[in-house]
C-alpha positions in Angstrom: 75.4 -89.3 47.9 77.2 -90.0 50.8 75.3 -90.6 54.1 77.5 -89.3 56.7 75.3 -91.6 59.7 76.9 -94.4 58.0 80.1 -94.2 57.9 80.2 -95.8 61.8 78.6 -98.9 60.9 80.9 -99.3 57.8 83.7 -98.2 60.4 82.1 -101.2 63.4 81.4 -103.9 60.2 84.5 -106.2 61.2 83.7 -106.1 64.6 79.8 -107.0 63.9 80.9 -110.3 61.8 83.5 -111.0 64.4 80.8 -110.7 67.2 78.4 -112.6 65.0 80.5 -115.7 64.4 80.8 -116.1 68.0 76.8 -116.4 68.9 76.2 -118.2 66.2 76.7 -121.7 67.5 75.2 -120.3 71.0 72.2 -119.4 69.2 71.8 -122.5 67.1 71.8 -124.1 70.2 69.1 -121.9 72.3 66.9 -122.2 69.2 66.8 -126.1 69.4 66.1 -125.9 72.8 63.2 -123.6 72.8 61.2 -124.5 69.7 59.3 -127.1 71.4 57.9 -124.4 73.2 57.6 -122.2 70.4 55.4 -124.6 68.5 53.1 -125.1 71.5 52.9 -120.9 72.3 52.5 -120.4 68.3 49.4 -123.2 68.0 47.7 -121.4 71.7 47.9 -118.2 70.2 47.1 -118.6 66.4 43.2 -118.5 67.1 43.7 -115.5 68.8 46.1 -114.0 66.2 43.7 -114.7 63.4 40.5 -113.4 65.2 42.8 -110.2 65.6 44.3 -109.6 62.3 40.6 -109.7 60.8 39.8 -106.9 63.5 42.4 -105.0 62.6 42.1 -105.5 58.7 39.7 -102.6 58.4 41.4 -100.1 60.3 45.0 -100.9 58.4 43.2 -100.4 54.9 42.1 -97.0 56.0 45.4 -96.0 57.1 46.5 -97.4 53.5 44.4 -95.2 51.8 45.1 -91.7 53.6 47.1 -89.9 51.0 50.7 -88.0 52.0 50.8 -84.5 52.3 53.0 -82.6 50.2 55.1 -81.5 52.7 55.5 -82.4 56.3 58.3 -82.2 58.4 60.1 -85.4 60.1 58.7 -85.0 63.9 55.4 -84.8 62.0 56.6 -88.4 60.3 57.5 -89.7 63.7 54.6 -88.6 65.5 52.0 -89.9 62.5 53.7 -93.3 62.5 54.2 -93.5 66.0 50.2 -92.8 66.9 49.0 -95.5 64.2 51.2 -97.9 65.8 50.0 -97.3 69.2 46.3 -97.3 68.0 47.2 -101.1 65.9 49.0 -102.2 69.1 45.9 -100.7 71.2 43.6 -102.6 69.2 45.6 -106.2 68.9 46.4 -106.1 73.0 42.6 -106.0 73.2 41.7 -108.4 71.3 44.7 -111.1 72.3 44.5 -110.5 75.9 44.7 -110.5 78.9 45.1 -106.6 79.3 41.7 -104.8 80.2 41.4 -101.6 78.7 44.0 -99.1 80.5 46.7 -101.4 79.6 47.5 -103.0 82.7 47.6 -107.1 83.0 44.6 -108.3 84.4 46.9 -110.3 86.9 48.4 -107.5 88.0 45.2 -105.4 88.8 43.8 -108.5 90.4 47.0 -108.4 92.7 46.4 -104.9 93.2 42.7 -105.6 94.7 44.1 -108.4 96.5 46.2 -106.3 98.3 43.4 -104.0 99.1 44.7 -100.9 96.8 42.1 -98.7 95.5 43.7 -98.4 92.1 46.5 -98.6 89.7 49.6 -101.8 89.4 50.6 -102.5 93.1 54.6 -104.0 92.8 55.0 -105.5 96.3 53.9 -102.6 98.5 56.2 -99.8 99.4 59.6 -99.3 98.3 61.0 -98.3 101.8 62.4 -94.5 100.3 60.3 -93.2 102.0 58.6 -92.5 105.8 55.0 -93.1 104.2 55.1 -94.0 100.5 52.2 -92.9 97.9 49.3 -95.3 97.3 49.4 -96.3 93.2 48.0 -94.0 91.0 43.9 -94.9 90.6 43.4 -96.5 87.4 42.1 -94.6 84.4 40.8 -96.2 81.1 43.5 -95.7 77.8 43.6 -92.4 76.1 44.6 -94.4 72.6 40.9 -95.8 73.4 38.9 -92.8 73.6 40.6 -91.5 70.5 39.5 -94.8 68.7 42.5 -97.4 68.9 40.3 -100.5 70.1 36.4 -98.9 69.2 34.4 -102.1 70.6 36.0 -100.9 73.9 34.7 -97.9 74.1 30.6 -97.0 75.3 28.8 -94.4 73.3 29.4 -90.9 74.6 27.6 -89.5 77.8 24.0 -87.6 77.0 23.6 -83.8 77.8 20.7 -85.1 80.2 22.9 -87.3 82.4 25.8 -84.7 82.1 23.7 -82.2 83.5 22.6 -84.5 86.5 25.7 -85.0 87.5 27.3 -81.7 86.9 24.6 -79.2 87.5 24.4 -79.3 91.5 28.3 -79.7 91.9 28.5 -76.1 89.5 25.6 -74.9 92.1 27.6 -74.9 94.4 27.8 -71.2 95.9 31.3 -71.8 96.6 31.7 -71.0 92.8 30.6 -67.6 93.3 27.8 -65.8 91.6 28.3 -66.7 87.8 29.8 -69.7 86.1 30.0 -70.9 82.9 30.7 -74.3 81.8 31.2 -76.7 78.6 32.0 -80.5 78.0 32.8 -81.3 74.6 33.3 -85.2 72.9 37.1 -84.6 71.8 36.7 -87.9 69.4 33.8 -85.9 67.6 33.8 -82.5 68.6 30.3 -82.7 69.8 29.2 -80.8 72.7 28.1 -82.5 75.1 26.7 -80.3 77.6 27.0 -76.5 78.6 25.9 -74.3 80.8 25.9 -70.3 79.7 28.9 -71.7 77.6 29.1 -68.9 74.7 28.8 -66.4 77.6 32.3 -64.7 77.7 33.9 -64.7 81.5 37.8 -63.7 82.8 39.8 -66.4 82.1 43.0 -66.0 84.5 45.8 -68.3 83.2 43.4 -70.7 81.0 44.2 -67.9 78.1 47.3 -69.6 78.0 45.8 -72.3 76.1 44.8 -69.5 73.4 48.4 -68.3 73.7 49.9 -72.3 73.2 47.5 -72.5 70.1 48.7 -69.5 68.7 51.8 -69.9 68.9 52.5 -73.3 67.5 50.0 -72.4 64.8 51.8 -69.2 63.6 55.1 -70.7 64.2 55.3 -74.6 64.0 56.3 -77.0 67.0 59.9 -77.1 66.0 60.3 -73.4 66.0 63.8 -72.5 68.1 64.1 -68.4 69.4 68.0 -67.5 68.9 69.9 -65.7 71.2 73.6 -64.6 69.4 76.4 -62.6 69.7 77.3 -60.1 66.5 80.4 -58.1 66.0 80.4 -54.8 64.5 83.4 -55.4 62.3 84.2 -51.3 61.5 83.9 -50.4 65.4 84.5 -53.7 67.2 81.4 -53.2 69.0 80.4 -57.1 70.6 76.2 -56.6 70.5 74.2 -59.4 72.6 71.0 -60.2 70.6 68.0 -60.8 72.0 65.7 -63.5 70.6 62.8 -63.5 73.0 64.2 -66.8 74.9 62.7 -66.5 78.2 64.3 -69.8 79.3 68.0 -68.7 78.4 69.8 -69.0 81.5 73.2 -68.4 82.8 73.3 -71.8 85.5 75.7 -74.4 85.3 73.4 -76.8 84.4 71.5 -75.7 81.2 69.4 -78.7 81.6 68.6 -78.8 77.7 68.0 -75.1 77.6 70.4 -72.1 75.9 73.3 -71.5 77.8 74.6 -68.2 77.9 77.6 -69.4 79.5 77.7 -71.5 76.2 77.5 -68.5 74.2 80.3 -66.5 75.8 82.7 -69.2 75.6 82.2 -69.9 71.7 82.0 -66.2 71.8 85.5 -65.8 73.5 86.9 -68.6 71.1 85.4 -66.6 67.9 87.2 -63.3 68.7 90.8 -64.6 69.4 90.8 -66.3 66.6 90.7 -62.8 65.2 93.0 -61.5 67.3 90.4 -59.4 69.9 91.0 -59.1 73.3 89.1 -56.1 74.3 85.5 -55.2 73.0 82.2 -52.7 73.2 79.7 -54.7 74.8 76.3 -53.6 73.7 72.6 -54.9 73.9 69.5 -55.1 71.5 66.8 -55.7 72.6 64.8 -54.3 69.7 62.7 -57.2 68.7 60.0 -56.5 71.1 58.1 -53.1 71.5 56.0 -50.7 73.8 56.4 -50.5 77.2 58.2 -53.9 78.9 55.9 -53.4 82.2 52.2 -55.4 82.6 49.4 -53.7 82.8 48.7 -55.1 86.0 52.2 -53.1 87.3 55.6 -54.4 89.0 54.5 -58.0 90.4 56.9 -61.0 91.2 54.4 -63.1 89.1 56.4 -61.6 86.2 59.2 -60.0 84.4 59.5 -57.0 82.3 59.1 -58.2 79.1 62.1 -58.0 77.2 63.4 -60.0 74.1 66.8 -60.4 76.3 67.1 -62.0 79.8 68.2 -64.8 81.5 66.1 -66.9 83.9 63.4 -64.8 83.5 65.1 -62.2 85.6 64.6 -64.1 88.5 67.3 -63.2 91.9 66.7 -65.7 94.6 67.6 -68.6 92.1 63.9 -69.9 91.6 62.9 -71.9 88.6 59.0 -71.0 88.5 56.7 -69.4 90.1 56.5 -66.2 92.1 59.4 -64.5 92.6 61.8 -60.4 92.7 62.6 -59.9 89.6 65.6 -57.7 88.3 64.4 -54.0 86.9 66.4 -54.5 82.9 66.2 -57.6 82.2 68.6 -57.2 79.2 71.4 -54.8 80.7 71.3 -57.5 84.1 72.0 -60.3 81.5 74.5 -58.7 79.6 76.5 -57.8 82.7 76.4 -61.8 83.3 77.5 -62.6 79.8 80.7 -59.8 80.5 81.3 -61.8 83.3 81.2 -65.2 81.7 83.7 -63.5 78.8 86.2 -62.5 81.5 86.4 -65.9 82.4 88.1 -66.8 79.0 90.0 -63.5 78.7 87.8 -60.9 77.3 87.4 -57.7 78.4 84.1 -55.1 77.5 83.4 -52.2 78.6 80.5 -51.8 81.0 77.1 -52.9 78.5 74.9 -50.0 76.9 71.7 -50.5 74.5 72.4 -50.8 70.7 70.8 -52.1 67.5 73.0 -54.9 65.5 73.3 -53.9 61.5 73.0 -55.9 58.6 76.3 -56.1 58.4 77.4 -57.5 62.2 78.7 -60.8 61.8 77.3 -63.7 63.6 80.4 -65.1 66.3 78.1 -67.6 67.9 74.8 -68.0 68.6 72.6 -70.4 71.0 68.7 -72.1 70.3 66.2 -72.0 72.5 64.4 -75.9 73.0 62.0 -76.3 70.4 58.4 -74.2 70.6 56.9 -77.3 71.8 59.1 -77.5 75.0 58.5 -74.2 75.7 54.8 -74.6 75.8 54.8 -77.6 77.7 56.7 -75.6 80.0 54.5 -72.8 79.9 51.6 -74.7 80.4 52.4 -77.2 83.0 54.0 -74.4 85.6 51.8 -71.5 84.4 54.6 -70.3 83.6 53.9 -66.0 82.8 57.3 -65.0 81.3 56.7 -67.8 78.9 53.8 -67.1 78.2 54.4 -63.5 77.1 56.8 -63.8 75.1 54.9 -66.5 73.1 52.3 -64.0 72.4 55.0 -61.3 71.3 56.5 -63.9 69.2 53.4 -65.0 67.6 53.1 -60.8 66.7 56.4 -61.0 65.2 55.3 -64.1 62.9 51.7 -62.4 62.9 53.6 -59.4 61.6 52.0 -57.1 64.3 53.6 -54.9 66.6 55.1 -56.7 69.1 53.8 -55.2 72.4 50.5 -56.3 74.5 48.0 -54.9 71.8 50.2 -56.5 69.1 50.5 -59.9 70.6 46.5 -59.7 72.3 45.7 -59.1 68.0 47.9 -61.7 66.5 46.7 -64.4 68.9 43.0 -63.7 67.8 44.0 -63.5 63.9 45.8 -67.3 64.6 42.6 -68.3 66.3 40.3 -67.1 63.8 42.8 -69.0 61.0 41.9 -72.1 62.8 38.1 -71.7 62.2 37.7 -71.2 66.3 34.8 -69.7 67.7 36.1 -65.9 69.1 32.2 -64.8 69.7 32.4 -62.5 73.0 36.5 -63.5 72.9 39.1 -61.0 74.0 42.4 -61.0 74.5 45.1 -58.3 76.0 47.9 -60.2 76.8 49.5 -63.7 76.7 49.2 -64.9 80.3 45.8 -64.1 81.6 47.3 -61.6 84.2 45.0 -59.0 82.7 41.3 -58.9 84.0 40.4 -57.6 81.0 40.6 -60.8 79.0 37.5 -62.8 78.2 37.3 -65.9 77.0 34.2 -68.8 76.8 33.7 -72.3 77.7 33.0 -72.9 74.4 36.3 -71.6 73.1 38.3 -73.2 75.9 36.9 -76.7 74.8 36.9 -76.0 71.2 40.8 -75.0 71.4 41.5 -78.5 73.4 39.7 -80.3 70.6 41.5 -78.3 67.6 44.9 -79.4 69.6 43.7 -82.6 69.6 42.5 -83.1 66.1 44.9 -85.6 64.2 45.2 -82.9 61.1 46.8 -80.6 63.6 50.2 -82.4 65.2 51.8 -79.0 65.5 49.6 -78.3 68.7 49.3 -81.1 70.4 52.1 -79.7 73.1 48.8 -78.0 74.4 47.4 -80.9 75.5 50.8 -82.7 76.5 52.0 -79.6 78.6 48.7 -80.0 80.4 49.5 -80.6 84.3 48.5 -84.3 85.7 45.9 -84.3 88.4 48.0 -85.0 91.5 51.5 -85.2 90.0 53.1 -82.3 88.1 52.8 -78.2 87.6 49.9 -76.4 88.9 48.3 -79.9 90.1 50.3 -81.4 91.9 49.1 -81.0 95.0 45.4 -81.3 93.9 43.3 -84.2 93.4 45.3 -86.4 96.2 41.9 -88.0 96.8 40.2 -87.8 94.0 41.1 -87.8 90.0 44.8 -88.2 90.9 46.4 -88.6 87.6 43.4 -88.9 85.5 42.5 -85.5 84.9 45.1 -83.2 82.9 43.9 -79.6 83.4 45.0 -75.7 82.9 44.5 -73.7 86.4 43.2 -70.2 86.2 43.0 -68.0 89.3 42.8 -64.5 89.8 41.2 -62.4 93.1 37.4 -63.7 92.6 37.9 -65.4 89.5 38.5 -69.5 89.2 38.8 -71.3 86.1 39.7 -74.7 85.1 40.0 -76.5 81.6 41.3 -79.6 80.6 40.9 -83.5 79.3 39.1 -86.7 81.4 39.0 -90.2 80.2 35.1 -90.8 81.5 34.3 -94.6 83.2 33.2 -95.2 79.5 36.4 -94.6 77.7 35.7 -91.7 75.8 37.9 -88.3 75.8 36.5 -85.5 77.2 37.2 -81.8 77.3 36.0 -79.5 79.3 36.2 -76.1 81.0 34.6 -74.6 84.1 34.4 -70.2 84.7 33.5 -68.8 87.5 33.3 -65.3 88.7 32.8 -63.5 92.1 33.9 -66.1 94.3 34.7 -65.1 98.2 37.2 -68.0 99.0 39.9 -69.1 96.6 40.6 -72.4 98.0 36.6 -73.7 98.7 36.6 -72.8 94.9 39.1 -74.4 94.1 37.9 -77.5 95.6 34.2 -76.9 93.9 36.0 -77.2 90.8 38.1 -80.2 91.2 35.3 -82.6 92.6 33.4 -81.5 89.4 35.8 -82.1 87.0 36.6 -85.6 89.3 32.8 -86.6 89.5 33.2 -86.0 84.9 36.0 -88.4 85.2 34.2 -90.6 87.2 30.9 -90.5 85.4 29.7 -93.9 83.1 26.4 -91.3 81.6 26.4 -92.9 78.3 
């Protein structure tokens, strides 16, 4: 069998001995001059090393001893060798020194305290590209830590009782309306930790999309791709755009990593004068979704119709998230642009109509979405509601329900359930958490961040990863300036009376935490807001063991 990645370095094998020749007396020469210092480093550190390697022994023999699966796919591989590695690297740093336990020299954060900074590796002060340049991000102990990477770092895990002294007059706080529900759950063991009324089902807002990301990657797998293609009808010469439900196919100039559609009519221009077409049918199916394309919530700039064809998410002032007009047919406005783009290499359509492709259109070119995995991060970290939609339609289609709001509202639940998750009091209408009809617990929110998290379940950890960072990206980023800033990674929810948040803190202890926060009835939006974030700061904060 021939390895086609080879052939290069067969190709470069001349040049490598060439280059090799040439060092070789350089290096003969470095290494005499450097093993003096070699032997002394390797007799200062060999009481360390050996202390270390008997620290480690245990944990390598357990890894030994975990048993392949049948079948797992390569970014599985990658990710499984990549996480024991960091947790053995963890584990030796801490026991060799000098690194305390968030990684960061000891030198450095002593500079850093010298130079009166309230947290984080200070490099010299500020870099001048700026009027006023940010303070370091606070420090925050090592998430490979609280997941078990160097245990006799870690504390035992907070008690309900001291949880509850710290949290229960913060979620008092009137500010947070007339009912709230709350949970904090050990992500290490899946103990619960604390709640408050947290089986009691409240609106959600935009932490469903958590349930959606689940979903998602559970029915479809993290490396999933949603196709957008072009297929000629070879009888009628009838060009039909295909909708794959790609929210994030866009016509810009600059893809960035997502499916071009300017991509697609030029490979789509090539394909038909190779055969000799200049002049087409344009058409459009839209046919993999169902039911009606509008929200229940009506007409909205917080999102699209859904349709399983459009580009940009409809969006006509040129945004990339967040609120914004939105085009009335998605799918005729983006097939107008891809007639456009094939008039550029010298096709010419006919103005674009709705069609169905047959079995027997053939495929002229076609373009991938970013894996599923992207697209959740995405989702997740800008709240993003067109995204999140057509995840949930998608997961019908996988699900094999109808792929409308019901349809995607069912399929979410039946992925859920599959996961052993507790749906008590749970109900879902849509993908987003637009509709105020959607109910959801603490205890589901925390039990979903702990199921993502579980090392059996790699497929969803993009729903912990997409999670915004206190402070610096997505829904966050200008939150927590003075608090958590960059410690706590949570999910926003808000909706007229109705503020949610859910996420992961590394406590002062070094254990994992997830948590979730409901509250309903609240007056003002932003005092809220702020309730919420000096709760879920004081959790990060808090040394209860």
């Amino acid at each position: 069998m021939v390895v086609p990645e080879l052939r290069p370095w067969r190709a470069a094998r001349p040049h490598a001995t060439r280059v090799a020749n040439a060092v070789r007396p350089r290096l003969a020469r470095a290494a005499g001059a450097v093993r003096p210092g070699l032997t002394r480093a390797t007799d200062a550190v060999q009481p360390y090393l050996v202390r270390t390697v008997a620290a480690v022994k245990p944990q390598v023999t357990r890894l030994a001893r975990i048993p392949r699966p049948k079948a797992v796919r390569t970014w599985q591989y990658t990710a499984g060798a990549a996480t024991a590695g960091l947790a053995l690297a963890a584990t030796v740093a801490t026991a060799a020194g000098p690194w305390d336990s968030s990684g960061q020299r000891t030198a450095e954060r002593d500079r850093a305290v010298a130079l009166e900074r309230t947290g984080g590796t200070d490099h010299g002060g500020d870099s001048g590209s700026t009027a006023a340049g940010p303070g370091p991000a606070p420090s925050a102990p090592s998430v490979l830590t609280a997941l078990g990477g160097a245990a006799n770092t870690v504390k035992s895990a907070p008690t309900g009782q001291a949880l509850a002294a710290v949290l229960g007059p913060l979620l008092g706080n009137t500010a947070l309306g007339t009912r709230h529900t709350a949970a904090v759950v050990d992500v290490a063991t899946g103990k619960r930790l604390y709640g408050a009324g947290a089986g009691t089902a409240l609106t959600p807002a935009s932490t469903t999309k958590i349930a959606t990301a689940v979903a998602a990657l559970s029915a479809l797998g993290a490396d999933h791709r949603l196709v957008t293609r072009a297929a000629l009808e070879a009888d009628t010469k009838e060009l039909v755009l295909v909708g794959g439900g790609d929210p994030t196919l866009t016509a810009r100039a600059d893809a960035q990593g997502w499916a071009s559609l300017r991509e697609l009519a030029e490979e789509t221009a090539t394909a038909l004068k190779k055969r000799g077409i200049k002049t087409v049918t344009l058409s459009y199916d839209k046919t993999l979704y169902a039911g009606s394309e509008i929200h229940p919530i009506g007409v909205n700039d917080n999102l699209a119709p859904v349709s399983a064809l459009m580009v940009d998410e409809a969006r006509t002032d040129g945004t990339a998230s967040g609120p914004a007009p939105r085009t009335t047919d998605p799918a005729a406005d983006a097939t107008r642009t891809f007639a456009r783009f094939l008039s550029e290499h010298g096709i010419r359509t006919t103005s674009p109509g709705p069609s169905k492709a047959t079995g027997r259109a053939e495929n002229l070119a076609e373009v991938l979405s970013p894996p599923l995995s992207a697209l959740v991060e995405r989702m997740l970290t800008n709240s993003d509601n067109d995204i999140a939609e057509a995840l949930a339609r998608q997961t019908a289609v996988a699900d094999r329900q109808r792929a409308d709001f019901a349809g995607g509202g069912k399929a979410i639940r039946a992925q859920l359930k599959k996961l052993g998750l507790p749906l008590a009091g749970a109900d879902f209408h849509d993908g987003s958490g637009l509709d105020r009809d959607d109910r959801l617990t603490a205890n589901l929110l925390t039990s979903l961040l702990v199921k993502a998290g579980d090392p059996a379940h790699p497929e969803l950890r993009p729903a912990l990863t997409g999670l915004p960072v206190a402070g610096f990206t997505g829904t966050l980023t200008s939150r927590y300036t003075d608090g958590a800033a960059g410690v706590v990674r949570a999910k926003t929810g808000t909706l007229t009376g109705v503020n949610t948040l859910a996420g992961t803190v590394v406590d002062q202890d070094g254990r994992l935490l997830a948590f979730a926060f409901l509250t309903s009835d609240t007056t003002d939006p932003r005092a809220a807001q702020n309730a919420l974030d000096r709760t879920a700061s004081a959790l990060a904060a808090c040394g209860c063991g």
